[in-house]
DRENTOR-232461 format. One line per 2 residues: number of its first residue (from 1); their letters; for each residue x, y, z of N, C-alpha, C, CB. Coordinates in steps of 0.1 Angstrom, whole numbers. Glycine has a CB too. Example, Ala and Ser with C-alpha at 12.3 -4.5 7.8 and 13.67 -1.06 7.14 Angstrom:
REM DRENTOR-232461
1	AS	132/-57/78/123/-45/78/132/-33/78/113/-45/90 | 128/-22/71/137/-11/71/129/0/79/141/-6/57
//
This chain:
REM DRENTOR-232461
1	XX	1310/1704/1171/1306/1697/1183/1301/1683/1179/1294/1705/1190 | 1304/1671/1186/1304/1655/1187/1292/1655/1193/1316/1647/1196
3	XX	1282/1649/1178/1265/1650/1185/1267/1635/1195/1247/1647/1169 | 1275/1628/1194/1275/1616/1202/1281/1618/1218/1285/1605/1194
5	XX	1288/1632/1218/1292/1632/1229/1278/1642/1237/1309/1637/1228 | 1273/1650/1229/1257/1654/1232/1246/1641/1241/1250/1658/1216
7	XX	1251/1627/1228/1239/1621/1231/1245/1614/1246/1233/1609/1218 | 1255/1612/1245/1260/1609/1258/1258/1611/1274/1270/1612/1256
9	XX	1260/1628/1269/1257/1639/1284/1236/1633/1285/1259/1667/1277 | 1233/1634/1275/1219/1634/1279/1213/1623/1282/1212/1640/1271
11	XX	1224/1611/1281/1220/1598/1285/1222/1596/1300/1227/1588/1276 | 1235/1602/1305/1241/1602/1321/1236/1612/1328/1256/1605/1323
13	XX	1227/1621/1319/1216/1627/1331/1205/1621/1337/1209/1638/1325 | 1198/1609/1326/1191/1602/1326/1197/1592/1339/1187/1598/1313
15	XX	1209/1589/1340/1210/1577/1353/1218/1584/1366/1220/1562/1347 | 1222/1595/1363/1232/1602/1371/1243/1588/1374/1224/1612/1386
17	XX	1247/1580/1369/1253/1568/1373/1265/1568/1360/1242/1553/1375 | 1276/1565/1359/1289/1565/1346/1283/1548/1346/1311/1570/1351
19	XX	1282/1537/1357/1286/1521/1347/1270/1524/1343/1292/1501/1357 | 1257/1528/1344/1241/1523/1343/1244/1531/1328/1225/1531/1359
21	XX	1250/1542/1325/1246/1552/1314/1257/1542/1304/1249/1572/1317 | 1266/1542/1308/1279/1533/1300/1270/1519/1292/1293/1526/1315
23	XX	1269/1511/1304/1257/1499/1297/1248/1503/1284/1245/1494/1310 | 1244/1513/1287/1233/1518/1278/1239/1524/1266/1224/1530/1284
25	XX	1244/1526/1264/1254/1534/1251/1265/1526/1251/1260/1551/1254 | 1265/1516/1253/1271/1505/1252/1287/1509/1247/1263/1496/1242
27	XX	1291/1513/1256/1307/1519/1256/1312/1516/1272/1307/1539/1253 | 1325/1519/1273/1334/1517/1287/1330/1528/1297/1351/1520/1284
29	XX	1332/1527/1307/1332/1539/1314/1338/1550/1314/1334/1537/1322 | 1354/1544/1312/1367/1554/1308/1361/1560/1293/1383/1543/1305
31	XX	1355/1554/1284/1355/1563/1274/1342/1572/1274/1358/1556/1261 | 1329/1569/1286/1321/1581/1284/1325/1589/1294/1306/1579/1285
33	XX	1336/1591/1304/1343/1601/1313/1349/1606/1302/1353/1597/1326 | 1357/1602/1292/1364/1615/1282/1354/1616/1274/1379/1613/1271
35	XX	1340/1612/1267/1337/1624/1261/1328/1634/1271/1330/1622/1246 | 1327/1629/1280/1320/1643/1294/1329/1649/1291/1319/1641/1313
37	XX	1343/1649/1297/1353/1657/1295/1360/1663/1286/1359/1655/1299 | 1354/1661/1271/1355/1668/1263/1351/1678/1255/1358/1664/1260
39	XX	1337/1674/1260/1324/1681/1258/1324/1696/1270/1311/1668/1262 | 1332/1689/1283/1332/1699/1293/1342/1710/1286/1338/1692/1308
41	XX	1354/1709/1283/1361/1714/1278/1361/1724/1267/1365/1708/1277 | 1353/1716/1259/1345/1729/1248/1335/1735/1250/1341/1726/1236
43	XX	1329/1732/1262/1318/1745/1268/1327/1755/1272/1307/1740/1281 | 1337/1747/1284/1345/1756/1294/1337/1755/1303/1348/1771/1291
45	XX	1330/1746/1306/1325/1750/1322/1319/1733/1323/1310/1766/1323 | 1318/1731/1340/1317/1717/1347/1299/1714/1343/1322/1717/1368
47	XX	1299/1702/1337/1286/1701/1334/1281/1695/1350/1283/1692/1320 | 1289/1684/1351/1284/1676/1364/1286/1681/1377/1288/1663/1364
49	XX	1284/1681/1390/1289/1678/1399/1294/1661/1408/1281/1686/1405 | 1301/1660/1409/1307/1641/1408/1309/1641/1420/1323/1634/1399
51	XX	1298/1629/1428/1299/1620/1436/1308/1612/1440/1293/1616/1435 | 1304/1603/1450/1318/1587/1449/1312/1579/1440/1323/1575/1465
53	XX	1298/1579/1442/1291/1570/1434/1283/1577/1418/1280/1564/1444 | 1281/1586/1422/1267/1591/1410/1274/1607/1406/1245/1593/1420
55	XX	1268/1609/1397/1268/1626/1394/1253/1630/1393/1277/1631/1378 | 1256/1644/1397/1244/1652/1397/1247/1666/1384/1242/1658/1417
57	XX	1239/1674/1380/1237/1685/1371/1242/1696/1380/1221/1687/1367 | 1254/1703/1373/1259/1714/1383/1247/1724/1375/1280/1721/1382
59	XX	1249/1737/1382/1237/1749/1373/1241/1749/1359/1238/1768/1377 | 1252/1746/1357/1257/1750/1342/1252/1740/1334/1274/1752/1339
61	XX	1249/1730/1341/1243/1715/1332/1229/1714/1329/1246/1702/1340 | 1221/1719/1344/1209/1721/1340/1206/1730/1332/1202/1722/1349
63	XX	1215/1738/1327/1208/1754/1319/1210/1746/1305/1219/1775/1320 | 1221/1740/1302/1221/1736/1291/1214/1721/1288/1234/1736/1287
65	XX	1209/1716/1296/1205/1703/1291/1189/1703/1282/1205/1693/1305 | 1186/1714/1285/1171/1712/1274/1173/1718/1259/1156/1724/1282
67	XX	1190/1722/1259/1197/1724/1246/1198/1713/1238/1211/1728/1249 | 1206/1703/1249/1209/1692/1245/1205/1680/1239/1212/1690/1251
69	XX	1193/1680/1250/1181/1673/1244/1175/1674/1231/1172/1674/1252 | 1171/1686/1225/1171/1693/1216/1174/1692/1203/1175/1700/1220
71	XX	1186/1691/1204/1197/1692/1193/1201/1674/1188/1213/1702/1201 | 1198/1668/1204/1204/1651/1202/1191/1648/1190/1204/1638/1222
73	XX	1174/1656/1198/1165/1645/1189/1161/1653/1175/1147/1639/1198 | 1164/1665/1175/1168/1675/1158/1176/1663/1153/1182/1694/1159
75	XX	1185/1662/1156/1195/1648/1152/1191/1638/1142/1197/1638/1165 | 1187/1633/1155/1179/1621/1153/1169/1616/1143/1172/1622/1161
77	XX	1163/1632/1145/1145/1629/1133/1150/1632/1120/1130/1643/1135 | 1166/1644/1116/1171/1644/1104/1176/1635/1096/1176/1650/1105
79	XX	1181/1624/1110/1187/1613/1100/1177/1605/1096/1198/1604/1107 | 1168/1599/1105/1155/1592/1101/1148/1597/1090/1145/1591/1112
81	XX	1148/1610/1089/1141/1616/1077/1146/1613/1062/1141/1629/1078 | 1158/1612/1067/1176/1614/1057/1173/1596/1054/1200/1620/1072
83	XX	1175/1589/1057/1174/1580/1055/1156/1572/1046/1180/1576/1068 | 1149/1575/1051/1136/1578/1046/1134/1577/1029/1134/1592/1051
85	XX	1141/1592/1031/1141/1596/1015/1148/1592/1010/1142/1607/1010 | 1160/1586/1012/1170/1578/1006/1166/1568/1002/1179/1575/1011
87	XX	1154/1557/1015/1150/1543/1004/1136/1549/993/1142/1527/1017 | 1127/1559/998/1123/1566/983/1126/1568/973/1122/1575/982
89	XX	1144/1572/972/1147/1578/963/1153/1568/953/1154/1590/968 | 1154/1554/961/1157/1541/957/1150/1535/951/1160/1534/964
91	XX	1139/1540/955/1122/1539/950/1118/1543/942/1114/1543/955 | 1126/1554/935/1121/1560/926/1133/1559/909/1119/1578/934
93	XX	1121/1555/900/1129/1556/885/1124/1569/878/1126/1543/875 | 1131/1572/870/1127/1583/860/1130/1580/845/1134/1595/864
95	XX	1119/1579/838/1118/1573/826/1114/1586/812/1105/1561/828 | 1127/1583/808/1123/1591/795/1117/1582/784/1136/1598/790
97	XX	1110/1588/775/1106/1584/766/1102/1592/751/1098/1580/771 | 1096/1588/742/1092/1592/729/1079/1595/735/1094/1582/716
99	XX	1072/1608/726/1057/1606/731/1049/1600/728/1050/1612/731 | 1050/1593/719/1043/1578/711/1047/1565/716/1047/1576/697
101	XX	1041/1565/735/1043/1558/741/1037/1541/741/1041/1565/750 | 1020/1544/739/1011/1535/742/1015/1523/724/993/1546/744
103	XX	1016/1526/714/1020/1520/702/1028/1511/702/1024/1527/695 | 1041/1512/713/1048/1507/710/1052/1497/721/1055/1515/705
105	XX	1040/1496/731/1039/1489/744/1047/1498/755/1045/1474/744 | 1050/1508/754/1059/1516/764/1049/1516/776/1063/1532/759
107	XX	1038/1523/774/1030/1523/787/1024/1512/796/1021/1529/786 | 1025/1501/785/1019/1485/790/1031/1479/801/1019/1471/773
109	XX	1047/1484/792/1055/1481/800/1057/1484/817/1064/1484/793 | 1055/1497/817/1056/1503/830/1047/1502/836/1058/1513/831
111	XX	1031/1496/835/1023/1494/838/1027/1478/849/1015/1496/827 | 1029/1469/838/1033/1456/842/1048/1455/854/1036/1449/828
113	XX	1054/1467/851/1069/1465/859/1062/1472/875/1086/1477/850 | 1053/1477/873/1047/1486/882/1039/1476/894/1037/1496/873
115	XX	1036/1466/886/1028/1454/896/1036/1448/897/1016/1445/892 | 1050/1446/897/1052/1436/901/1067/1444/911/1053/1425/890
117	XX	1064/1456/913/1071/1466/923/1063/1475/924/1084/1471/920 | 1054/1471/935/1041/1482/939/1045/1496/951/1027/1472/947
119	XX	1057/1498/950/1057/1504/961/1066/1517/952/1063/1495/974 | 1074/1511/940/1081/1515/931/1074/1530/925/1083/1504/922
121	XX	1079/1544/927/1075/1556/924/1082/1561/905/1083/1566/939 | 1072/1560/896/1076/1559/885/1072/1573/878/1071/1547/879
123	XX	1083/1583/874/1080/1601/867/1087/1597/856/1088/1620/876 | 1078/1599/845/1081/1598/830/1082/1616/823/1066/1586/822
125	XX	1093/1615/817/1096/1629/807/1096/1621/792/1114/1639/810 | 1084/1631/788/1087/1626/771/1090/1636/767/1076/1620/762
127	XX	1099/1634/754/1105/1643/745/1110/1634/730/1118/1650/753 | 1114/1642/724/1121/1636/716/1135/1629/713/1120/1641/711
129	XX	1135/1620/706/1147/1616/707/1157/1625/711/1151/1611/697 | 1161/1632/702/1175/1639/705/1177/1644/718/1177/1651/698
131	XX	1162/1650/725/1163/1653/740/1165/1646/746/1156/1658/746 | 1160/1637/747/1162/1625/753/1176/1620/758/1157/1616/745
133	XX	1185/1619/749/1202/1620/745/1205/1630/755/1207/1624/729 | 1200/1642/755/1212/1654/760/1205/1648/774/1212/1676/754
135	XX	1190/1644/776/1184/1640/789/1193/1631/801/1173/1633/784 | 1196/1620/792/1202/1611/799/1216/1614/801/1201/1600/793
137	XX	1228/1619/793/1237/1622/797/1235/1638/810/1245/1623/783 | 1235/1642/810/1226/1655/821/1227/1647/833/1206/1659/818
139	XX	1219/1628/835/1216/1627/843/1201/1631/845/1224/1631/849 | 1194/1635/841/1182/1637/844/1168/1623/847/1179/1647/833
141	XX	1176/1613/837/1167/1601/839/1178/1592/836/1152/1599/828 | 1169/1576/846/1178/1570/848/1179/1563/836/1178/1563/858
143	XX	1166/1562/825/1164/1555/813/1155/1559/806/1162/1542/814 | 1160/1557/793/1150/1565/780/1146/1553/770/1160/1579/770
145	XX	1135/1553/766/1125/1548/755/1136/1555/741/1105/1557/756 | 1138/1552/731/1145/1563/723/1143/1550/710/1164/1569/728
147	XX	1138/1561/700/1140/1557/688/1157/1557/680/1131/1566/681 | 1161/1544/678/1176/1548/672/1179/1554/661/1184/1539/670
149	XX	1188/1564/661/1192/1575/656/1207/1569/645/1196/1586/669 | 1213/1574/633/1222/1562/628/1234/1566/636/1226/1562/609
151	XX	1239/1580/645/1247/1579/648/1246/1576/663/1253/1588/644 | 1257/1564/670/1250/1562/682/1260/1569/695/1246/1545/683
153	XX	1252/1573/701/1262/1579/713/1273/1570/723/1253/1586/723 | 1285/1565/719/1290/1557/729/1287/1559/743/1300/1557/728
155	XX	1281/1565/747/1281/1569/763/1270/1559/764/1278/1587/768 | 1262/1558/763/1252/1550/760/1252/1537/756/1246/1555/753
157	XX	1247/1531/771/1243/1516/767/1230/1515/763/1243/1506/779 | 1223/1503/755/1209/1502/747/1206/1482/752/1213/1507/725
159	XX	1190/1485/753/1189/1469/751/1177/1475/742/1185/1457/767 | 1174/1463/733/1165/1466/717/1150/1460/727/1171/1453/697
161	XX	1137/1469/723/1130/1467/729/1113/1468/720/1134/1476/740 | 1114/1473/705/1107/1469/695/1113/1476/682/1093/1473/698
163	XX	1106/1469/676/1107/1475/659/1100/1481/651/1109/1468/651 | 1099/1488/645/1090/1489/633/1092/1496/619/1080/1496/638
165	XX	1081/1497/610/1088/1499/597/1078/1511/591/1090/1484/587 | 1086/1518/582/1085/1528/576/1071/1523/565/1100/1534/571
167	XX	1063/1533/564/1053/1532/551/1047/1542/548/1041/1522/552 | 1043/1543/535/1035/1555/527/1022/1554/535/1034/1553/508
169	XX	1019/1571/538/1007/1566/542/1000/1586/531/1004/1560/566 | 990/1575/525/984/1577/512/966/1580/516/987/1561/502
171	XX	963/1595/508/946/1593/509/938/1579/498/939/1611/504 | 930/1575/505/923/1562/499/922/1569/482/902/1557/508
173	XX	919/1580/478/918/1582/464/927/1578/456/918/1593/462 | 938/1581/464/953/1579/453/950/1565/444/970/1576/465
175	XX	961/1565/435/964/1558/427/974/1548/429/966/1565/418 | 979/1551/440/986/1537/444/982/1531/460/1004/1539/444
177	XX	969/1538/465/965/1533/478/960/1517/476/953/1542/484 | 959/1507/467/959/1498/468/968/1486/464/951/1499/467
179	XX	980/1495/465/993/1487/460/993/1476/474/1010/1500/458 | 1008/1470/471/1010/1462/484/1019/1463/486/1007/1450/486
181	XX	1025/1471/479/1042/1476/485/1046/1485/476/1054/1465/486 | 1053/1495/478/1054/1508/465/1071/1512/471/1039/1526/466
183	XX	1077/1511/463/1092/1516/457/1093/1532/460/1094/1513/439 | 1100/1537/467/1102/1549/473/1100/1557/460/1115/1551/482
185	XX	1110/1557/452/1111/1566/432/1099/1566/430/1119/1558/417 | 1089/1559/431/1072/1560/426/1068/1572/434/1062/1546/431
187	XX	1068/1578/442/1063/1592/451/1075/1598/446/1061/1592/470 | 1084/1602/437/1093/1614/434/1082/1625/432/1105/1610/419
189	XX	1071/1626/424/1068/1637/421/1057/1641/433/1063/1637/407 | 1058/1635/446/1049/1640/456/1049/1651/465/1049/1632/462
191	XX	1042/1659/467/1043/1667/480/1042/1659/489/1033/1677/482 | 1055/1662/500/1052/1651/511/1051/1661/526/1068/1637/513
193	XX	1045/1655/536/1039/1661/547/1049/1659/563/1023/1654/547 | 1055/1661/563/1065/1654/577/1062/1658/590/1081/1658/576
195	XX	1067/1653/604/1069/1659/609/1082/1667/610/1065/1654/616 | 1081/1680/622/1093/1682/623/1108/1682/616/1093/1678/630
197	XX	1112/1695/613/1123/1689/610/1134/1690/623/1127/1695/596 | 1144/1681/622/1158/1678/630/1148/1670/639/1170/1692/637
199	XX	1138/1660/636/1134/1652/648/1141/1636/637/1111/1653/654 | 1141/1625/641/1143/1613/637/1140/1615/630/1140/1604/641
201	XX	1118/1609/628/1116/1606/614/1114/1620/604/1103/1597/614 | 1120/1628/606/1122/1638/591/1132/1633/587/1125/1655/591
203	XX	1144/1635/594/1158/1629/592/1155/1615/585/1167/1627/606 | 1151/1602/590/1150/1593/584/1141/1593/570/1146/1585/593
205	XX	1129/1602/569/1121/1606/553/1132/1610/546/1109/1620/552 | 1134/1617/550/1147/1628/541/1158/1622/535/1156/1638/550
207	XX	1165/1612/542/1169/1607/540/1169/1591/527/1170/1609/550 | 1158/1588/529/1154/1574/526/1151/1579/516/1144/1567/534
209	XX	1143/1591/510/1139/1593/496/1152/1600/487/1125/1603/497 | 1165/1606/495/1176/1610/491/1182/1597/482/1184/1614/505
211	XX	1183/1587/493/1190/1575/485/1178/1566/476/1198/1563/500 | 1165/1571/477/1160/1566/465/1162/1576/453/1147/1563/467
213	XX	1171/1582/453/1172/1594/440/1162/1608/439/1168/1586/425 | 1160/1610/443/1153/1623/444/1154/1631/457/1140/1620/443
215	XX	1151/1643/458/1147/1654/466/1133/1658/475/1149/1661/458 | 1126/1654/483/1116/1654/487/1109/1667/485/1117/1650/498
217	XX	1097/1671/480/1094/1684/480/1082/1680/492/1090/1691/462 | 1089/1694/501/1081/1694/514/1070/1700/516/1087/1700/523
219	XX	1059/1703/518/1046/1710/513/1044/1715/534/1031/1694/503 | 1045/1710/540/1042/1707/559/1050/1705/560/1035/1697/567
221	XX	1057/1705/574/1061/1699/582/1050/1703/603/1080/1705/579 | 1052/1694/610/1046/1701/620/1043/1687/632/1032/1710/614
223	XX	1039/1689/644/1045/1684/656/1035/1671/657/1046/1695/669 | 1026/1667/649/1016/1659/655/1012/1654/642/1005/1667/664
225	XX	1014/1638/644/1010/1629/634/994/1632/634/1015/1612/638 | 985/1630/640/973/1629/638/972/1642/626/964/1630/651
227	XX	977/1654/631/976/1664/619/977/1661/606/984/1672/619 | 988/1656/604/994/1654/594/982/1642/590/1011/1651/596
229	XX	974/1635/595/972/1623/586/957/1628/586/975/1607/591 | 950/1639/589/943/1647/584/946/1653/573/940/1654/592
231	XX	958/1658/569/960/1670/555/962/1657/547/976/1684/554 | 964/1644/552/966/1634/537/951/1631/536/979/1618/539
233	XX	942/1628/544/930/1627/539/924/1638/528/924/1626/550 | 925/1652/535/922/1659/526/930/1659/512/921/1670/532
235	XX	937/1658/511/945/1653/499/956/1666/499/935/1652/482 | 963/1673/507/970/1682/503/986/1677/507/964/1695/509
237	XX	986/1660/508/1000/1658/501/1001/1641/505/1015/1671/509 | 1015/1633/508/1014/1622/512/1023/1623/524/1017/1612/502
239	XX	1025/1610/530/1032/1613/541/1044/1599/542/1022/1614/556 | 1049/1597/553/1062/1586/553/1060/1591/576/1087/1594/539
241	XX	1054/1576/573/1054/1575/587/1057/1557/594/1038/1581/591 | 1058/1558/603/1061/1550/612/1047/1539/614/1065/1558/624
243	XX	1045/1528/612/1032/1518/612/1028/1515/621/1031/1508/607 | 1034/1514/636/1027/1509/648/1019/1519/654/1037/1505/657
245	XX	1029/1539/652/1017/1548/656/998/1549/652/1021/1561/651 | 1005/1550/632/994/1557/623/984/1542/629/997/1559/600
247	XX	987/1531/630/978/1522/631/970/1524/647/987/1508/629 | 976/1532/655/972/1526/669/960/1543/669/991/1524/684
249	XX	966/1552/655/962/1566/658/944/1564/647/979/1582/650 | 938/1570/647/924/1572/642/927/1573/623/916/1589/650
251	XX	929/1564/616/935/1564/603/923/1563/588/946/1551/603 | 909/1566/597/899/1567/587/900/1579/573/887/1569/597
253	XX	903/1572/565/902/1578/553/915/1582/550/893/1590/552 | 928/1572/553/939/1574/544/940/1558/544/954/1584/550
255	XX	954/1553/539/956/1541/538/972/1540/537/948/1536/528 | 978/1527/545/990/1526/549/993/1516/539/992/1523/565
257	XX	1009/1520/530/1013/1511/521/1030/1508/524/1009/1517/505 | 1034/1495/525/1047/1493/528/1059/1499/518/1048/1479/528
259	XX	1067/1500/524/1079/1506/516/1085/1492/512/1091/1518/525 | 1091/1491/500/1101/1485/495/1110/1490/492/1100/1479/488
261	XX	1130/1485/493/1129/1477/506/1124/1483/515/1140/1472/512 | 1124/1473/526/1119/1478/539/1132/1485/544/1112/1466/549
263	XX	1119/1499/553/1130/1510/562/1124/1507/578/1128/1530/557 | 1136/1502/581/1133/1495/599/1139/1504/604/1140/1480/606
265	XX	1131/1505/617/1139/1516/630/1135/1509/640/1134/1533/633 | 1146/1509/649/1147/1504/664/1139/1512/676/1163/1504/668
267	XX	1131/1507/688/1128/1517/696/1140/1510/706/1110/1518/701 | 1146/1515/716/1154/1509/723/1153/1514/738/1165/1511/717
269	XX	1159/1510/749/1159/1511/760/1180/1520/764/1154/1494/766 | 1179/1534/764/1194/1532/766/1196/1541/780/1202/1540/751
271	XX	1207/1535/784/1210/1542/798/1229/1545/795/1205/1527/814 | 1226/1558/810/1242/1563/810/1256/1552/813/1243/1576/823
273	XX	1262/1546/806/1269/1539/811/1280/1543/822/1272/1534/803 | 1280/1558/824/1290/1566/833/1280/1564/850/1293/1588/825
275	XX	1272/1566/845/1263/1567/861/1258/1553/865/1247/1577/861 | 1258/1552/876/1255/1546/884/1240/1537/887/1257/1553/888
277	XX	1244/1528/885/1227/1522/885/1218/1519/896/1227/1507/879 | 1209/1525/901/1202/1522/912/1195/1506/910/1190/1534/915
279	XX	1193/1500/925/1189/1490/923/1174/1485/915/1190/1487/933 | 1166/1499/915/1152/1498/909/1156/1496/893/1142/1513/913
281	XX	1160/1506/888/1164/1510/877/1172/1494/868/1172/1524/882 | 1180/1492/879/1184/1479/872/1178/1466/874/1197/1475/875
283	XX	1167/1469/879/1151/1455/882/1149/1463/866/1132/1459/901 | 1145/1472/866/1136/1475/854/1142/1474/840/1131/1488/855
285	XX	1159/1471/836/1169/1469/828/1165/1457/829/1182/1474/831 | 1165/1444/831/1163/1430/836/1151/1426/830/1163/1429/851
287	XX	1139/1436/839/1124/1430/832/1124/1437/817/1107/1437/841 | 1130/1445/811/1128/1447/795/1135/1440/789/1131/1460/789
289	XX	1147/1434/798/1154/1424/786/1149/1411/788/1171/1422/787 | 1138/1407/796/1138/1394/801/1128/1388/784/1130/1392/821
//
């Protein structure tokens, strides 16, 4: 059924007149007599009774017209609703991220993009990198915070959005806590403390002390830097962390020493290059690259 030929009938009830209802629904005459009459047709029965001048409601018209009415403003309120949530949903970004948001300005950022689109509805998922990856391709968010990983996903566009660098981080006792830069081979005989393994920075430890010639002997591994820089205070091993967190995290009674060379990692901004960019989402692509 043609909700227009609905809104029609219930507009020519309102004037019982074809040119007063015609004006109003701003159509011909000839064409609101065929959809009456087509509408008549798929009921099977005469809605109107027709004058020379006007029409009136046969019984079959009055029984159905509080149908009509009904169904025209059901209509109505669904599309208004329908549309509604559409500029909401235009409204709305979804931001993935690392959970080591505040370090790296992540939260400053969305704070600031936030004032200057106050109406803008902002749901953040943190996870880890890797999730993050299967996140965005999914479709689940329109953009992710992501530490870079060496292999990069072509599906994925990136704009570079901070840096930072790898360092020993050492209890104040040690014997090289007051170095000013220490050569990865110097910790060969260390117990080292990591997070996680298959997250970034294991992979990147693991790695980094691999190509400095040795084998890392693992003593920990586990989900939360602050932990970990508790067991290096107590002395039950060393660690290889990231310098913008340990610095931003409570680091009384260890001490942060640079790697030579230096081991850089990217935080980046990457989005699906298959999907579709909402207009918010690409305001917010724009203010991170600006």
């Amino acid at each position: 059924m043609n909700i227009n030929y609905l809104r029609d009938f219930v507009i020519l009830t309102k004037h019982n007149n074809y040119l007063e209802a015609a004006e109003e629904l701003f159509i011909s005459q000839s064409t609101l007599s065929k959809h009456i009459q087509l509408l008549e047709k798929e009921l099977d029965v005469k809605l109107f009774i027709r004058t020379t001048r006007n029409v009136q409601l046969s019984p079959y018209g009055k029984e159905y017209l509080p149908y009509a009415e009904e169904m025209v403003s059901l209509y109505e309120k669904s599309v208004t609703e329908l549309n509604q949530f559409k500029d909401k949903l235009l409204q709305t970004i979804t931001i993935g991220a690392i959970p080591i948001m505040a370090p790296y300005g992540i939260t400053q950022a969305i704070m600031d993009f936030r004032k200057m689109y106050p109406q803008t509805n902002v749901h953040v998922i943190e996870a880890d990198s890797q999730q993050l990856m299967a996140i965005l391709e999914n479709g689940e968010c329109d953009l992710a915070f992501i530490r870079e990983e060496p292999k990069i996903n072509e599906k994925l566009a990136r704009i570079h959005f901070s840096t930072d660098h790898l360092v020993a981080v050492l209890p104040q006792s040690h014997k090289l806590a007051k170095s000013k830069r220490i050569m990865l081979n110097e910790l060969s005989d260390e117990s080292f403390l990591f997070l996680n393994k298959g997250t970034v920075m294991y992979n990147l430890s693991v790695t980094a002390c691999r190509e400095a010639g040795f084998e890392p002997t693992i003593a920990y591994t586990g989900k939360r830097a602050e932990n970990i820089l508790d067991l290096v205070k107590e002395g039950m091993g060393i660690s290889l962390l990231m310098k913008k967190p340990i610095s931003y995290l409570n680091s009384k009674g260890v001490v942060m020493v640079p790697i030579y060379p230096e081991i850089r990692t990217d935080i980046n901004v990457y989005h699906a290059k298959t999907k579709e960019i909402t207009p918010i989402t690409q305001a917010f692509l724009e203010f991170i690259g600006e």
